[in-house]
Backbone as CSV, one residue per row, in Angstrom:
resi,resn,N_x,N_y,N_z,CA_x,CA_y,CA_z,C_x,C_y,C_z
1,UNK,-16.238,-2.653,36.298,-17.446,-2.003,36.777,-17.308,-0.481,36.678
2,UNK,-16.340,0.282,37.399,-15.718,1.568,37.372,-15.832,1.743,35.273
3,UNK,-15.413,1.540,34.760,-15.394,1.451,33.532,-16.733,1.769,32.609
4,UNK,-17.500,0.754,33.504,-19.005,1.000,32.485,-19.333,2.147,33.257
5,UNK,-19.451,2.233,34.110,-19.763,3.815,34.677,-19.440,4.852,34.133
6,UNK,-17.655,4.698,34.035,-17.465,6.078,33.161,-17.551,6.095,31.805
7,UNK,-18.060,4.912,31.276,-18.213,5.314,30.006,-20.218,5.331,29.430
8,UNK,-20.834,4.683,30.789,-22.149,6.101,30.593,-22.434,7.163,31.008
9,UNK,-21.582,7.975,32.008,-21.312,9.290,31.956,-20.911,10.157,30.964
10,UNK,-19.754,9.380,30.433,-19.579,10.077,28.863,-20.214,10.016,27.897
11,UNK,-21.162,8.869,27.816,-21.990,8.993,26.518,-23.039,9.949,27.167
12,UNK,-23.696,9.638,28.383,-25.176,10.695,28.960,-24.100,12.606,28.616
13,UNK,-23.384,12.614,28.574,-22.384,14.291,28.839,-22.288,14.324,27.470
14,UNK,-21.815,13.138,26.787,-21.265,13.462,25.394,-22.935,14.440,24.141
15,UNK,-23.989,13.347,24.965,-24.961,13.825,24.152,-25.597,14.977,24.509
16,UNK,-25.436,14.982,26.006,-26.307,16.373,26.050,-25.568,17.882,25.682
17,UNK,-24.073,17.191,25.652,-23.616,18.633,24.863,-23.396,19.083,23.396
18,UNK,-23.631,18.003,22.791,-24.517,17.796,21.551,-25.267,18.173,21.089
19,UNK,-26.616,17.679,21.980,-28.018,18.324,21.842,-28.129,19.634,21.789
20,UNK,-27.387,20.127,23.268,-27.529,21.350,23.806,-26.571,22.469,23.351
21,UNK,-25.681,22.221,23.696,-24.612,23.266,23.383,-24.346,23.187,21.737
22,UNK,-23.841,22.434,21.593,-23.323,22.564,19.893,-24.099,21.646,19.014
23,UNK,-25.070,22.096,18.758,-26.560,21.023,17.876,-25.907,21.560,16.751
24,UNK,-25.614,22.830,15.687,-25.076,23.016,14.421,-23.798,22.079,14.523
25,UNK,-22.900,22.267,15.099,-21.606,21.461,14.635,-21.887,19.536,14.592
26,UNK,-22.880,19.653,15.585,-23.497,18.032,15.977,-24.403,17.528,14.615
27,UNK,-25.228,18.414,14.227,-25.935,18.282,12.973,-24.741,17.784,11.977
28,UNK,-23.913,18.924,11.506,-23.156,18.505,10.165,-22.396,17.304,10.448
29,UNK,-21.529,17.012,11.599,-20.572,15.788,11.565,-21.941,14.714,11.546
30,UNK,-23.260,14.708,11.532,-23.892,13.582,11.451,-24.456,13.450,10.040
31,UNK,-24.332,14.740,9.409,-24.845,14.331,8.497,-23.607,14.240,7.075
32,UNK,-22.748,14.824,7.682,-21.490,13.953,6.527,-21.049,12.568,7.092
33,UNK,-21.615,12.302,8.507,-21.266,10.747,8.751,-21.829,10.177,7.776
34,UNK,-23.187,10.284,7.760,-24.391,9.810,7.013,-24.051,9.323,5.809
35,UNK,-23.202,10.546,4.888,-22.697,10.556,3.602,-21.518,9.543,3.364
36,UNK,-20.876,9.714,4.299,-19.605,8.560,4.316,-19.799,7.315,4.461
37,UNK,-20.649,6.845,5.427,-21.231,6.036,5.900,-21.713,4.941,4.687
38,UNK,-22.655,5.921,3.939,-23.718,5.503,2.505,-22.400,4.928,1.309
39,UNK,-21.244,6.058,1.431,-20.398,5.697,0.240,-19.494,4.618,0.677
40,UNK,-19.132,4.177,2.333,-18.475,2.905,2.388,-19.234,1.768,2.092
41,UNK,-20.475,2.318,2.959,-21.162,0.920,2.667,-21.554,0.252,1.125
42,UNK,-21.538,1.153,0.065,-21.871,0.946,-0.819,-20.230,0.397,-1.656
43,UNK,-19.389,0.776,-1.230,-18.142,0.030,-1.730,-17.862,-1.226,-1.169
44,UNK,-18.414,-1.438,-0.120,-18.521,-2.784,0.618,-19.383,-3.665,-0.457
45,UNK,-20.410,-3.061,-0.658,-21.602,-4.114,-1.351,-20.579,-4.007,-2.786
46,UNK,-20.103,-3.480,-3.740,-19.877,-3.710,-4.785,-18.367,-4.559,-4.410
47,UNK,-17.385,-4.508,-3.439,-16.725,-5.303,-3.271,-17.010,-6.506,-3.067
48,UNK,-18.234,-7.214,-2.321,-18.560,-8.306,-1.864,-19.377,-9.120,-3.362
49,UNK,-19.843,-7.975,-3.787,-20.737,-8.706,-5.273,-19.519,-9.076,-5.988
50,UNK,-18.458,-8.092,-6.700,-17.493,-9.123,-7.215,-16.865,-10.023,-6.819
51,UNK,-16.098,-10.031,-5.494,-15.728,-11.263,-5.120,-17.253,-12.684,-5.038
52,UNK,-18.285,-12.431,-5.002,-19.221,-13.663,-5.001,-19.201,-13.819,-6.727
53,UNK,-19.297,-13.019,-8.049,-18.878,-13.769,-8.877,-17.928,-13.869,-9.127
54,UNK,-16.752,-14.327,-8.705,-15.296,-14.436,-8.591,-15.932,-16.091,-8.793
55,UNK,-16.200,-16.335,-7.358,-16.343,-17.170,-6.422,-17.050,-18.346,-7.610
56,UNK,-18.489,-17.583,-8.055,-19.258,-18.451,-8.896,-18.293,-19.074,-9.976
57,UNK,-17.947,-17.826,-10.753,-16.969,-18.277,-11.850,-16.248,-19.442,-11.721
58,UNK,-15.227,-19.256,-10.323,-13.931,-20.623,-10.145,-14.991,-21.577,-9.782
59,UNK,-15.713,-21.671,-8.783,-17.032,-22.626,-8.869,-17.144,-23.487,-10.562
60,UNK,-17.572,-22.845,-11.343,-18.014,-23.262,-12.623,-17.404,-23.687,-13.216
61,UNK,-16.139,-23.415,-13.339,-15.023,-23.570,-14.145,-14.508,-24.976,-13.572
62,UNK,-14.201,-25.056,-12.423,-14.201,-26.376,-11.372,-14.965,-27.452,-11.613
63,UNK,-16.151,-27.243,-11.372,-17.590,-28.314,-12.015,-17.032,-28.698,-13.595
64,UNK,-16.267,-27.822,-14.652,-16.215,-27.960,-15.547,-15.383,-28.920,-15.821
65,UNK,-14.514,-28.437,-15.137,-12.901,-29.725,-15.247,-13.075,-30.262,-14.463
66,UNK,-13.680,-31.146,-13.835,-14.268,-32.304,-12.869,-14.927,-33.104,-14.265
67,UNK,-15.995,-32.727,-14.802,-16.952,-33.566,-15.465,-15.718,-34.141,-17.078
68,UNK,-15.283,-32.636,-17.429,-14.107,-32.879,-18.203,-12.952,-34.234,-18.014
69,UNK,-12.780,-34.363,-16.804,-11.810,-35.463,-16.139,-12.595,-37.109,-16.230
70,UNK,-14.555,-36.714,-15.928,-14.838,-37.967,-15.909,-15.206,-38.146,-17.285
71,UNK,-15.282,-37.337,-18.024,-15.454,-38.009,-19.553,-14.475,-38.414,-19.821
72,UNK,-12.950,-38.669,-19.537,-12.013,-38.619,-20.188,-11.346,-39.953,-19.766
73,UNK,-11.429,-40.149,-18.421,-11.391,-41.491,-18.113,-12.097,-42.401,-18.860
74,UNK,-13.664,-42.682,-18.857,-14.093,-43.033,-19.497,-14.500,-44.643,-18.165
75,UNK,-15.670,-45.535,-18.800,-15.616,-46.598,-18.045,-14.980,-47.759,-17.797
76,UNK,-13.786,-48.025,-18.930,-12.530,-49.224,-18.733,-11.834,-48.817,-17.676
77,UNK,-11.464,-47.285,-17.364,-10.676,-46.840,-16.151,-11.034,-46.910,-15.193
78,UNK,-12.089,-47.095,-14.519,-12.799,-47.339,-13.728,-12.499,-47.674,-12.614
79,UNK,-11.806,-47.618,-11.404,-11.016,-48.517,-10.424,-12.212,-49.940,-10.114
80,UNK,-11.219,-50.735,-9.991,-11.557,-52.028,-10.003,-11.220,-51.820,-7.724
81,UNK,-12.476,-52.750,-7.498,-12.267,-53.231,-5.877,-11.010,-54.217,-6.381
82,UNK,-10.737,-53.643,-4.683,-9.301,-54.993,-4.669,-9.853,-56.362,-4.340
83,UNK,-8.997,-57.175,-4.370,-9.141,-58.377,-4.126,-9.368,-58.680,-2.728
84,UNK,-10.320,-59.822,-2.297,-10.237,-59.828,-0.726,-9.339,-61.183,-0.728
85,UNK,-8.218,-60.383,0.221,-7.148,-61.469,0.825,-7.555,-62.636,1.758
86,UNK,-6.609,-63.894,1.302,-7.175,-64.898,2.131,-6.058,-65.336,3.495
């Protein structure tokens, strides 16, 4: 309880000296956040797009040698049901 208290005192203090007192220094760290922000997130998205065609690829390739396996068997291989025991 003590906890959330002091930590909306510090955010209500943190901003108004922000606003108030140091708005130039508050401006730039927000707006190179901004910039950093734009260039992680955007290495995120091009990381996540290659790993999803990673993903597709072994996907495909998988489907491939699956169907590969059932042509190859063929229908004489076929498992036969077992016998029902008497």
């Amino acid at each position: 309880m003590w906890a959330l208290i002091g930590g909306i005192i510090a955010v209500v203090l943190g901003v108004l000296l922000a606003a108030l007192r140091w708005w130039q220094a508050t401006k730039y760290v927000i707006t190179g956040g901004i910039v950093i922000l734009l260039v992680l997130g955007g290495l995120v998205a091009v990381a996540s797009g290659i790993s999803d065609i990673k993903d597709r690829l072994a996907e495909k390739k998988e489907k491939e040698q699956e169907k590969e396996k059932e042509s190859a068997q063929g229908p004489e291989s076929a498992e036969k049901p077992a016998a029902p025991k008497e």
